[in-house]
N, C-alpha and C positions, 0 to 999 in steps of 0.2 A: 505686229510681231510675226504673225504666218506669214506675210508675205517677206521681210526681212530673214525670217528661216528659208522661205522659198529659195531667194535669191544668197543665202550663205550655199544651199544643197548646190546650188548653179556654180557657185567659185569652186569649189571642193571638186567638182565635174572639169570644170578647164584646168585647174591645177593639181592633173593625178598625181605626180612625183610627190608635189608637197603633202596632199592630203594621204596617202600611202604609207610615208612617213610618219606622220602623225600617227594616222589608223594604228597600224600595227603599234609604234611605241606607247600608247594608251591603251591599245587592248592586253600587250602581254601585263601593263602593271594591275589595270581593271580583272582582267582574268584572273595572276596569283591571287589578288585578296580577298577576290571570291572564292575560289578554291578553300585559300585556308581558313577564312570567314567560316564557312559551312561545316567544316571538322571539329574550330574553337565552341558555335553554337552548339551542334552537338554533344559535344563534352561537358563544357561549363554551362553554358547558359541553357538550353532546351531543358524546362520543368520535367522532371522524374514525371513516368506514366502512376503517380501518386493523387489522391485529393490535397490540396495544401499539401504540396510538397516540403513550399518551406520551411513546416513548423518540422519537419520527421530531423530525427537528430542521432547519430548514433553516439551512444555512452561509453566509455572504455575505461578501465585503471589506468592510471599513469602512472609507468612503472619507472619513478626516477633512478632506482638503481641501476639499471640497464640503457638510460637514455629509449626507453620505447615508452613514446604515447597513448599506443592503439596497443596495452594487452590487457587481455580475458581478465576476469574478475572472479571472484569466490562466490557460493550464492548469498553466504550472510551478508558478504559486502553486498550483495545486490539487491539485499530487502532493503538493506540499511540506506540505499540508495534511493530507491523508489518510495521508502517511506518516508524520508527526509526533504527529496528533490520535490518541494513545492511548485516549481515550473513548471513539470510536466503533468498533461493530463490523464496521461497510460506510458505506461512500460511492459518489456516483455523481454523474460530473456531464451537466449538460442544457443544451438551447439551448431554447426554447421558439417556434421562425418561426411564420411563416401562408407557406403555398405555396398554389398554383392548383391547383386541381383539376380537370381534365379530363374528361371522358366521350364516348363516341359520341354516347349519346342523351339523359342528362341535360343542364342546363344548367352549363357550365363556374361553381367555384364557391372562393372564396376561406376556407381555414378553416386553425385555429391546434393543432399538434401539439404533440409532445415528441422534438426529437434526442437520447438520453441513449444513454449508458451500458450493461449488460446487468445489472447493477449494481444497477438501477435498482429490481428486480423484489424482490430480497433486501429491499432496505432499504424498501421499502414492504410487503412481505409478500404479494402481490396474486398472482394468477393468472389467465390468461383462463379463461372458461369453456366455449370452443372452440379447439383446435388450441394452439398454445406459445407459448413468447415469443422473442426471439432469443438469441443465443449469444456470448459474446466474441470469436469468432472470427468474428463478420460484421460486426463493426464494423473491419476492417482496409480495406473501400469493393474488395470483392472482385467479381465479376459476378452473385455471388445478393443479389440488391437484396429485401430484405423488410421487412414493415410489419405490427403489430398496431393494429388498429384499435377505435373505442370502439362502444360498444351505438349510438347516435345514427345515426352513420354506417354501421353495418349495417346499421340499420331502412331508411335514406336513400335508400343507396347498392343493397341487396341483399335490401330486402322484410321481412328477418328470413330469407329463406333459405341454404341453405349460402353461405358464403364462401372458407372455407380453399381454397389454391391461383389464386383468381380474380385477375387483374392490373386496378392501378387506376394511372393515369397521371400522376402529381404533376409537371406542367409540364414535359411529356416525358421525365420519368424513372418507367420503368415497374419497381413493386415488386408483390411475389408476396406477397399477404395470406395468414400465418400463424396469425393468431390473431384471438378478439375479446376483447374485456376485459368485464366484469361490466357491468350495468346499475347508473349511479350512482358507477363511476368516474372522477372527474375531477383528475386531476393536470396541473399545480400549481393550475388551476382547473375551470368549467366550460365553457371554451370549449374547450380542447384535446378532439382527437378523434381523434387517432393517436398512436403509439410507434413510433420506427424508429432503427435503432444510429445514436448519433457517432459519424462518421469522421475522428477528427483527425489532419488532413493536416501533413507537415513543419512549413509554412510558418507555420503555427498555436502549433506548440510552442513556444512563446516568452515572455520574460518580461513583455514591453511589452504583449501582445493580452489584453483584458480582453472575452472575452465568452461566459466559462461562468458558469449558475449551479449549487451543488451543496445534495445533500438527504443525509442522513445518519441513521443507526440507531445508536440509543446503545448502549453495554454494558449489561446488565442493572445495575443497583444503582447508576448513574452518571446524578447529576441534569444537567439543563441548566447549571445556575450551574458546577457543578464540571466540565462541559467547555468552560464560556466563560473560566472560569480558565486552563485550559488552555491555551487557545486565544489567551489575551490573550499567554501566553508566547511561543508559538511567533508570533505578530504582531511581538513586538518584534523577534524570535530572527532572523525573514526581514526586517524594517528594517536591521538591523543587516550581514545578510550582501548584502543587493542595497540598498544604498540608493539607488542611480542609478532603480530601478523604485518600492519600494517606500516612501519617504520621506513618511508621512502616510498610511498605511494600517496597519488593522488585522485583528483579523478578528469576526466576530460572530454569535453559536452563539444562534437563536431557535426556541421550541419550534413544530411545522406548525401547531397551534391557533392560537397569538397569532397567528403570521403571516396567516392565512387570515383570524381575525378582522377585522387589520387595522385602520382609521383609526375602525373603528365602534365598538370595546370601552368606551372612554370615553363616546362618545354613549349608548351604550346601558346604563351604569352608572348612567348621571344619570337617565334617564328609570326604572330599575329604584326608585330613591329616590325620585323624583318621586312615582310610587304608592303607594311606601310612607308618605310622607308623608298621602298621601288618605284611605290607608288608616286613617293613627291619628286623623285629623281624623274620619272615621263611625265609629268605634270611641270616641271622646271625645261625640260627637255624641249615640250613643247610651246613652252610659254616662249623660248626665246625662239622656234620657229615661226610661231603667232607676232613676237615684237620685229622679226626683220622684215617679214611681210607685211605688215603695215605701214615699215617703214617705206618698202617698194612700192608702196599703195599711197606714198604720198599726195601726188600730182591726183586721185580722185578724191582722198578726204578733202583736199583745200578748195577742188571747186564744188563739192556737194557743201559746205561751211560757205564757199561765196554766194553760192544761191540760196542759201536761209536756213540752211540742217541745221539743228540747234546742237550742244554739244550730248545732251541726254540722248536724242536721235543720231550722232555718231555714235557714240557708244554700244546703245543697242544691237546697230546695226552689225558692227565689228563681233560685241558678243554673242550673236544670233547665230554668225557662221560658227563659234566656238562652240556653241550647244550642238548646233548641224554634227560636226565632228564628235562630238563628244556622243551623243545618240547611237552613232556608228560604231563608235567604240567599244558602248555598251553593249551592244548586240553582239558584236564575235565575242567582245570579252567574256559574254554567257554561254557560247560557243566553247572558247579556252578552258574556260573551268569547269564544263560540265567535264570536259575530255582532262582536266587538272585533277578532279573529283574520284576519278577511275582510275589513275595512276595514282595517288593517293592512296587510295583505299587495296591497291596490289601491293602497292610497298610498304603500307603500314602496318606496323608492330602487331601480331595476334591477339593481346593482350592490350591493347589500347581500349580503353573503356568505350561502349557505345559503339559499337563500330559499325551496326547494321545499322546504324540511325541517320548516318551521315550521307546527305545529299542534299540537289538542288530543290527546297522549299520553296514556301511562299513567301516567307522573312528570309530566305538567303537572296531571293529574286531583289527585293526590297534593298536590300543591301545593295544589291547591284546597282539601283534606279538612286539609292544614295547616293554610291561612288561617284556616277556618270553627270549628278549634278553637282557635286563638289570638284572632278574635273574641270566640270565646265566653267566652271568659278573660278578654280586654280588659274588657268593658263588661258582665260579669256578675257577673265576683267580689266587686268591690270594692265598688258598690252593693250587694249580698246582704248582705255581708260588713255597710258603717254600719246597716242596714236589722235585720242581726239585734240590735242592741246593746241589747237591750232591758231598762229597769226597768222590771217589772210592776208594782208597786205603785206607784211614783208616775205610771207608764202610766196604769193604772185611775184613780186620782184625778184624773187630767187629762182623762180620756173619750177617750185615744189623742192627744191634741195635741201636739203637741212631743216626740215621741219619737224623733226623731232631733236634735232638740235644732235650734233656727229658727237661731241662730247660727250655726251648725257648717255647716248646711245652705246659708244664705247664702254663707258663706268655698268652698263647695264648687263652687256653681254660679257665681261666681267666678273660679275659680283654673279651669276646665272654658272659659268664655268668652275668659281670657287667653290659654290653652293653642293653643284653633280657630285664635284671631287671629296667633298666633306662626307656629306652621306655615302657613297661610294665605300670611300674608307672606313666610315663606321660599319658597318658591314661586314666590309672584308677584316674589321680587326676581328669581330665578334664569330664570325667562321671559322678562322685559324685558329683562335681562341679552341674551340668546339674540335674542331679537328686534331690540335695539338692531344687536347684531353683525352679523345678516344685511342690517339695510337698510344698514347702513354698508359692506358688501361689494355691496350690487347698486349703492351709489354710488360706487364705486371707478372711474377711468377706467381704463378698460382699456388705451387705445390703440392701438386699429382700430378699423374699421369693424363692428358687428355687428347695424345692420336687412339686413333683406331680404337676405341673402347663403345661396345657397344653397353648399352642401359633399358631396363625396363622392370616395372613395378609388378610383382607377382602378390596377388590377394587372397590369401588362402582361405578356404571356408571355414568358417567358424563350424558348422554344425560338423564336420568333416573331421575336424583337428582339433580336437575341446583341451587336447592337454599340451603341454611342452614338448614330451617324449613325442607325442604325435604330430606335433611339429618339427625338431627336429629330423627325425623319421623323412620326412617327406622332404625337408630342404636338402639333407643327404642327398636323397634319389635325384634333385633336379640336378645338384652340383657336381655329382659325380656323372649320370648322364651328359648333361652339356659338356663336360672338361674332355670325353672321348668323341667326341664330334671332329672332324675332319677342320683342320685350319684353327683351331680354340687353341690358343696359345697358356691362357689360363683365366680364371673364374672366381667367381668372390662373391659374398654378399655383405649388406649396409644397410642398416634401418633407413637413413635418408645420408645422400653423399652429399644435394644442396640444401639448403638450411634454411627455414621460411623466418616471417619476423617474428614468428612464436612456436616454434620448434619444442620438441619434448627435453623438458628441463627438470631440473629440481633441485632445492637448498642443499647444501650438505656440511659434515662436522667433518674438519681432522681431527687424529688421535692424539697428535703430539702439541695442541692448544686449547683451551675453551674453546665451547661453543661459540659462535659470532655474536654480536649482540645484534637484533633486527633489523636496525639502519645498513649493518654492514653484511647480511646474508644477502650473496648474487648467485646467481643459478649457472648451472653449469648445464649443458648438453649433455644428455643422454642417447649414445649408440651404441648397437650391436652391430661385431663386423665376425666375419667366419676368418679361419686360421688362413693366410695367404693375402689377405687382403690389401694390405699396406706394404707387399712387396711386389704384389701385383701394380698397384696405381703408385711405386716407386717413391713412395712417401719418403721422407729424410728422417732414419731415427735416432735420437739427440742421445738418448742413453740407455741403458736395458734393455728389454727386447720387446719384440712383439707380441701378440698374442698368436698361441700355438695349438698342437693337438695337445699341451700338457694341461690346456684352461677347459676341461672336459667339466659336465656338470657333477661329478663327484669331488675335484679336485677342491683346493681352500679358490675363493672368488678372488679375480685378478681384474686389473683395470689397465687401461693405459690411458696419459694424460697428454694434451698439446703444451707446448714449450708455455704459451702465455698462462698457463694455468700453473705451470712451474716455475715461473718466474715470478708472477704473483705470488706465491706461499712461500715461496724456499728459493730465496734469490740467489744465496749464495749458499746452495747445500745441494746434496743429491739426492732426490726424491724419493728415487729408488726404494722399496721398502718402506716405505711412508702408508700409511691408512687411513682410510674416510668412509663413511657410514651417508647413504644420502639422508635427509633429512636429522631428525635430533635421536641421539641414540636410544636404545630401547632394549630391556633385559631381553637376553636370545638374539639382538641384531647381529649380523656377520658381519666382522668388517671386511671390506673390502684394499686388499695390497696391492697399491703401485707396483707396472711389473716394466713400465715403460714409458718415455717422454718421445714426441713425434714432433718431427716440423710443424708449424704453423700453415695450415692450411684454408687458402680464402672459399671458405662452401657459403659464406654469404653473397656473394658476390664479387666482379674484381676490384667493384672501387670500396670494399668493407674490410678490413681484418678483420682477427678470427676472435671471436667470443671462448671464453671457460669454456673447452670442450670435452670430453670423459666418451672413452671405447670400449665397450665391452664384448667378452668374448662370444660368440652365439650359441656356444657349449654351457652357456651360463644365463644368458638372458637373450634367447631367441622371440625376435620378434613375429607378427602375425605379416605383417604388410612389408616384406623387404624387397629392395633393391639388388635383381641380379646383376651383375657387371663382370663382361666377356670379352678379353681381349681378342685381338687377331693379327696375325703374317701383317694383312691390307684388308683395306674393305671392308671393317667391321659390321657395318649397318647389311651389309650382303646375307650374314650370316641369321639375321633375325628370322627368316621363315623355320631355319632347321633348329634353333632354339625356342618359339615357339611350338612346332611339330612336337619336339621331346616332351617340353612340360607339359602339352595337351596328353599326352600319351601317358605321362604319369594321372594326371589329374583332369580332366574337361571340366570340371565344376568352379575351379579359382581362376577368375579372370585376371589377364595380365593386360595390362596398360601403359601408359605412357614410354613406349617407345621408342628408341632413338640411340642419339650419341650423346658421349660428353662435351665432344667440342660445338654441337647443336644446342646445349642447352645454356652452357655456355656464350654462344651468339644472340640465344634466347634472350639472357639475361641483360645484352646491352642494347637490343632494339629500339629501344623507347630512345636512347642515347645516338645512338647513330643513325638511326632515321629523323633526329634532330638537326645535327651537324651536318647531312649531303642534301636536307631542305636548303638548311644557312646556305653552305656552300653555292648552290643551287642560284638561290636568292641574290647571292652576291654578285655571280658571276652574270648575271642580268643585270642587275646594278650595273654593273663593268660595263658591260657592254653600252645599256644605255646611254650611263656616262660619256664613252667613248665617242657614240652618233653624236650624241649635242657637243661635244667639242670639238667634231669635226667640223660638224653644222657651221658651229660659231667660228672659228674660226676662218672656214671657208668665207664666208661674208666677211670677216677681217679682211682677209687677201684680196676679194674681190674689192670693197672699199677702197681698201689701199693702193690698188694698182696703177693708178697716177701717181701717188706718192713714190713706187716701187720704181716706175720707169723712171720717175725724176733721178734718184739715187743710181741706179744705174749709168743711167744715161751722163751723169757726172764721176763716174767711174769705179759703183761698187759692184764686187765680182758677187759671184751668184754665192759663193760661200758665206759671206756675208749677209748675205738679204736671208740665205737658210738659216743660217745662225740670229738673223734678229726673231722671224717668226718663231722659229722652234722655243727660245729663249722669253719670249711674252707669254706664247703657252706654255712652258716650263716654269714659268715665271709665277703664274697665275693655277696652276694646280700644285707647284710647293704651297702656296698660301691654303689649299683646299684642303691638301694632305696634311697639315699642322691645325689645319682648325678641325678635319675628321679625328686626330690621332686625340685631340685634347677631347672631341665630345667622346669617343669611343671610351677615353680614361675613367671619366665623368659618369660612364652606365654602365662599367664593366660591372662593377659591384649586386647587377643583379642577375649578373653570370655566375657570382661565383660558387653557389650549390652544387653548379651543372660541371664543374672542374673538378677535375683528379690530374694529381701530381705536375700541378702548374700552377701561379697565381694568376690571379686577374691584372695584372702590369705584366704579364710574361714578353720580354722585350723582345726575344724573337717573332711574337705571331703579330706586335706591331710593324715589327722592320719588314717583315713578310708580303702585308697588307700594303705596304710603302712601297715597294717592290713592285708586287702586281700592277698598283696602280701608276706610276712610274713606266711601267713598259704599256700598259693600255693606254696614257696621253700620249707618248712617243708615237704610236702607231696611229692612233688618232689624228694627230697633228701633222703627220709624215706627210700625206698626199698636198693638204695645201700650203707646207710649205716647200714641197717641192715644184708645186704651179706658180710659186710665187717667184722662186730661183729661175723659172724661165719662162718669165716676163720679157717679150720681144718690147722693148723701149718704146721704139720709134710706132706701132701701134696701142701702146698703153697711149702715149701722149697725143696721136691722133685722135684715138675715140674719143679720151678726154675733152677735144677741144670740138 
């Protein structure tokens, strides 16, 4: 076998065009699916920096009013839980805030922890690797206030020098740092950067107050399904005994991977196949350069078989050089991807789970040494394999011609051309597909304003601002300062303008019906906007007005509602003047009066309508953490140094964060989507291309085969138009058949597209006629050159060589 590999490396040496060939169309398909191999590992498959990862599970309500799986829970539900849920071994539950962070000398700074549990430690298995964790007994909100803090915020906050015992002041609450946690702990994500005990107060114990979430450690030998079983029971079990609370919840036991994964598991399944697809398209590609070279190889298979080669030692021989190739392959292809891997990770979405994780491994190497021998199997064996079928003596009598038999050999390069075109086009359906999707989501109205508006989150101190009037107070001074800045065309505030999947809600009653009965109470959104706000961001308003300087905090309480929230109550009436109380009324509650209906506004996202949403004025319910938004002339994002400058000017102590634009957070929102789609694309257009070389390939060897036939035909008087029109028409002929069997598999798998669609179906017949199209002009060009060498075929030398 080493010497059969020896003498493969020696062909591959005399025949650089064809080996070149090869090379490159094996490394670019080897290369993509390492590349995206190493991003899918990452994400899905690489085990959580957990012990027994598999067993950790997060718990959630399922909140079937709302179609949300993953929300927060009540604490009674969550004794009720953990005291029920016999699968699991520990539980623990968590709040996940952002607090201010204060310092002497650093710059006051906004970042996001974990309130849990002690609990918490067990059921992730984790340790710090400095000083301890807390205790159950400090979570009763005793006078020892302490805090473990992450590796980030060590480095940050304390050099990487000692920490243990030093005090850090989380918005005038001073805690005694206990511990640090490992480098690369991030619970529940990457942003948290502290642990510090839940204290949950009286007031909290209650069935109504939904704002734990929990994480859980399975029994050994207890799968997910069989504690979601479980679990489904004990859901009905608490419907049944609260149904005043619980009428339309459930519960829902997801393992930490999925969840972590996240919205990306499907995108990045598609594109995992995407590749694989590429992959069979250079592995086809090359199989039928491997079958016409062997076929050229006739005249030595028949006298290496006349001198005694067995057919097992053909075989070999032929796929030894295929491995030869295929080794080479493998090598740039780990080249490709490593340079695949770094474009990857520039283009990928911020937000894409695990992102520091992703690289060339020792299992992603492994994958490669897979690929390179499943190549080599692909596109080696089976040409070896027709290659060895040899009759020596009618071989010999022939002088080696047709020894693979010209028919067979035909039907082979054939069914090889169908094959490219088929994948090919699945491909390209499932990209336009993807593409269609996106533009039809950046043409979505949104309903606001989103040029030139600049955005950033201002966190006011608590110890600073204890009361309303003293908030208020200071959101004046910012809004009025910024609005006389040079180029501010105007200014507003907004508790939150984008809406997360558990935003600040709450049940509530109208005046003019019963109460809801519990199955049918859904939550509506609660914001605070300042007077100007909705004519600033150009909102549409449907009737009455907006909130004004008249919705001051002495005035009666005013609200304004979105259309879907008045069309749901009062289809056919005027809202106008209508009254609701959040939650169930209570002697002394104020009702609050509709003073206005607003367009529908997508703050979920582009591809979500808008949920029950409720505005309130900030002369009435001024929030702690709002949203300034700044319009401008141009150039909004210019302007952030000098609206920064002002608010430090009022205040240096409330850190202001996240930064930006609207139509940046907005492009934010669809990365995960459109860093899908220009992979696909990406992916396809290789396809294509590939496609395209093997049909060249093969056809090329068509014409040349054919060129005694060709001269025959001419030479009996057909014109050159003709001869182009038979070739162009057999490869025409022969990729219609590849594009009707791609368009029928594409049909066949759209269906686990269709998640990733907005405002298109998975049959959308234009992004098939599209694909049809593309591929349609790629055989044309493909096919062009040899049937134009074919149309000028000099007769009188075809039929000479021939003879």
């Amino acid at each position: 076998m080493l010497s059969d590999l020896k003498y493969g490396f020696r062909q591959l040496r005399l025949n650089p065009g064809f080996a070149a060939i090869a090379v490159i169309t094996l490394t670019l398909g080897i290369g993509a699916n390492i590349a995206v191999f190493s991003v899918v590992r990452a994400v899905l498959l690489k085990p959580l920096p957990y012990p027994q990862a598999e067993r950790i599970v997060r718990v959630w309500m399922d909140n079937r009013r709302l179609q949300n799986r993953e929300d927060w829970a009540s604490y009674l539900n969550y004794v009720d839980y953990k005291r029920l849920g016999t699968s699991f071994e520990s539980m623990a539950a968590f709040r996940n805030p952002a607090i201010n962070l204060n310092g002497d000398s650093a710059e006051p700074e906004r970042i996001r922890g974990v309130l849990a549990e002690a609990a918490i430690f067990d059921v992730l298995g984790v340790r710090p690797i400095e000083g301890r964790v807390f205790t159950k007994d400090e979570e009763v909100g005793g006078k020892d206030k302490v805090v473990v803090i992450g590796w980030g915020l060590w480095q940050r906050r304390f050099g990487g020098q000692p920490a243990l015992d030093k005090l850090l002041d989380f918005d005038g609450l001073r805690l005694t740092v206990i511990g640090v946690m490992p480098r690369g702990f991030a619970f529940p994500d990457k942003t948290s950067e502290f642990l510090m005990p839940l204290v949950i107060n009286e007031n909290a114990k209650r069935r109504g107050g939904y704002s734990l979430q929990m994480v859980a450690r399975l029994r050994p030998g207890v799968t997910p399904l069989q504690a979601q079983s479980e679990m489904d029971v004990v859901g009905r079990q608490l419907e049944q005994q609260y149904p005043n609370f619980n009428a339309g919840y459930g519960v829902y036991v997801n393992p930490l991977q999925n969840h972590v994964a996240g919205n990306v598991r499907t995108p990045l399944l598609v594109l995992l196949a995407a590749v694989g697809f590429v992959l069979l398209i250079a592995c086809v590609n090359v199989a039928g350069l491997f079958l016409a070279r062997a076929e050229s190889r006739g005249r030595e298979v028949v006298v290496r078989a006349a001198i005694g080669a067995s057919r097992g030692r053909l075989i070999r021989q032929l796929a030894m050089e295929a491995a030869a190739l295929a080794s080479i392959a493998g090598i740039t292809g780990i080249a490709v991807a490593y340079a695949g891997v770094r474009a990857l990770l520039w283009t990928a979405p911020p937000d894409l789970p695990r992102l520091d994780e992703i690289g060339l491994d020792a299992a992603v190497l492994a994958m490669a040494l897979l690929l390179t021998t499943v190549a080599a199997l692909a596109f080696g064996l089976w040409p070896a394999w027709r290659a060895s079928q040899v009759d020596v003596q009618q071989a010999l009598r022939e002088s080696g011609r047709g020894v693979t038999g010209a028919r067979a050999a035909a039907r082979t390069r054939s069914v090889l051309l169908v094959v490219q075109c088929a994948l090919a086009i699945m491909l390209l359906a499932g990209a336009s597909l993807l593409l269609r999707s996106l533009g039809a989501l950046r043409g979505t109205a949104i309903g606001f304003r989103t040029a030139e508006v600049l955005m950033m989150r201002i966190n006011a101190s608590q110890t600073k601002y204890g009361s309303a009037a003293q908030l208020r107070q200071f959101y004046g001074d910012v809004l009025q300062r910024v609005r006389a800045l040079p180029r501010v065309t105007n200014v507003a505030l907004i508790s939150d303008l984008f809406l997360s999947a558990t935003p600040n809600s709450g049940t509530f009653t109208l005046e003019d019906r019963p109460p809801f009965p519990p199955a049918e109470e859904i939550e509506a959104t609660t914001d605070a906007v300042s007077p100007g706000f909705f004519e600033m961001m150009a909102a549409r308003l449907v009737r009455g007005r907006f909130v004004d300087a008249r919705d001051a905090g002495d005035a009666p309480r005013a609200i304004v509602v979105n259309e879907t929230f008045a069309h749901r109550y009062w289809p056919n009436q005027d809202p106008i003047g209508k009254r609701m109380v959040f939650g169930r009324p209570r002697p002394g509650d104020q009702w609050i009066t509709i003073v206005g209906v607003i367009g529908d506004m997508r703050r979920r996202g582009l591809h979500q309508g808008a949920r029950l949403e409720t505005f309130a004025p900030t002369g009435q319910n001024m929030g702690r953490n709002m949203q300034l938004l700044v319009t401008a002339d141009r150039e909004a994002l210019a302007l952030a140094p000098s609206v920064l400058s002002e608010i430090r000017s009022i205040d240096a102590t409330s850190p202001v964060t996240a930064v930006g634009t609207v139509e940046s957070n907005i492009g934010e929102s669809l990365a995960v989507r459109r860093f899908q789609a220009w992979l696909l694309a990406l992916f396809s257009a290789l396809a294509v291309l590939l496609a395209a070389v093997g049909i060249f390939g093969l056809m090329a060897q068509v014409v040349g085969r054919r060129t005694h036939e060709i001269g025959v035909r001419m030479a009996l008087g057909a014109t050159r138009h003709r001869v182009l029109a038979m070739v162009v028409r057999q490869c025409v002929g022969l990729a219609a058949v590849g594009t009707l069997v791609g368009i029928a598999g594409a049909l066949a798998i759209a269906r686990t597209l269709e998640s990733l669609l907005f405002g298109i179906g998975a049959t959308d017949p234009v992004s098939y006629a599209t694909a049809a199209a593309v591929m349609t002009v790629s055989v044309l060009l493909a096919c062009g050159l040899p049937a134009w060498r074919a149309a000028h075929v000099d007769p009188m030398v075809a039929l000479r060589d021939d003879g």
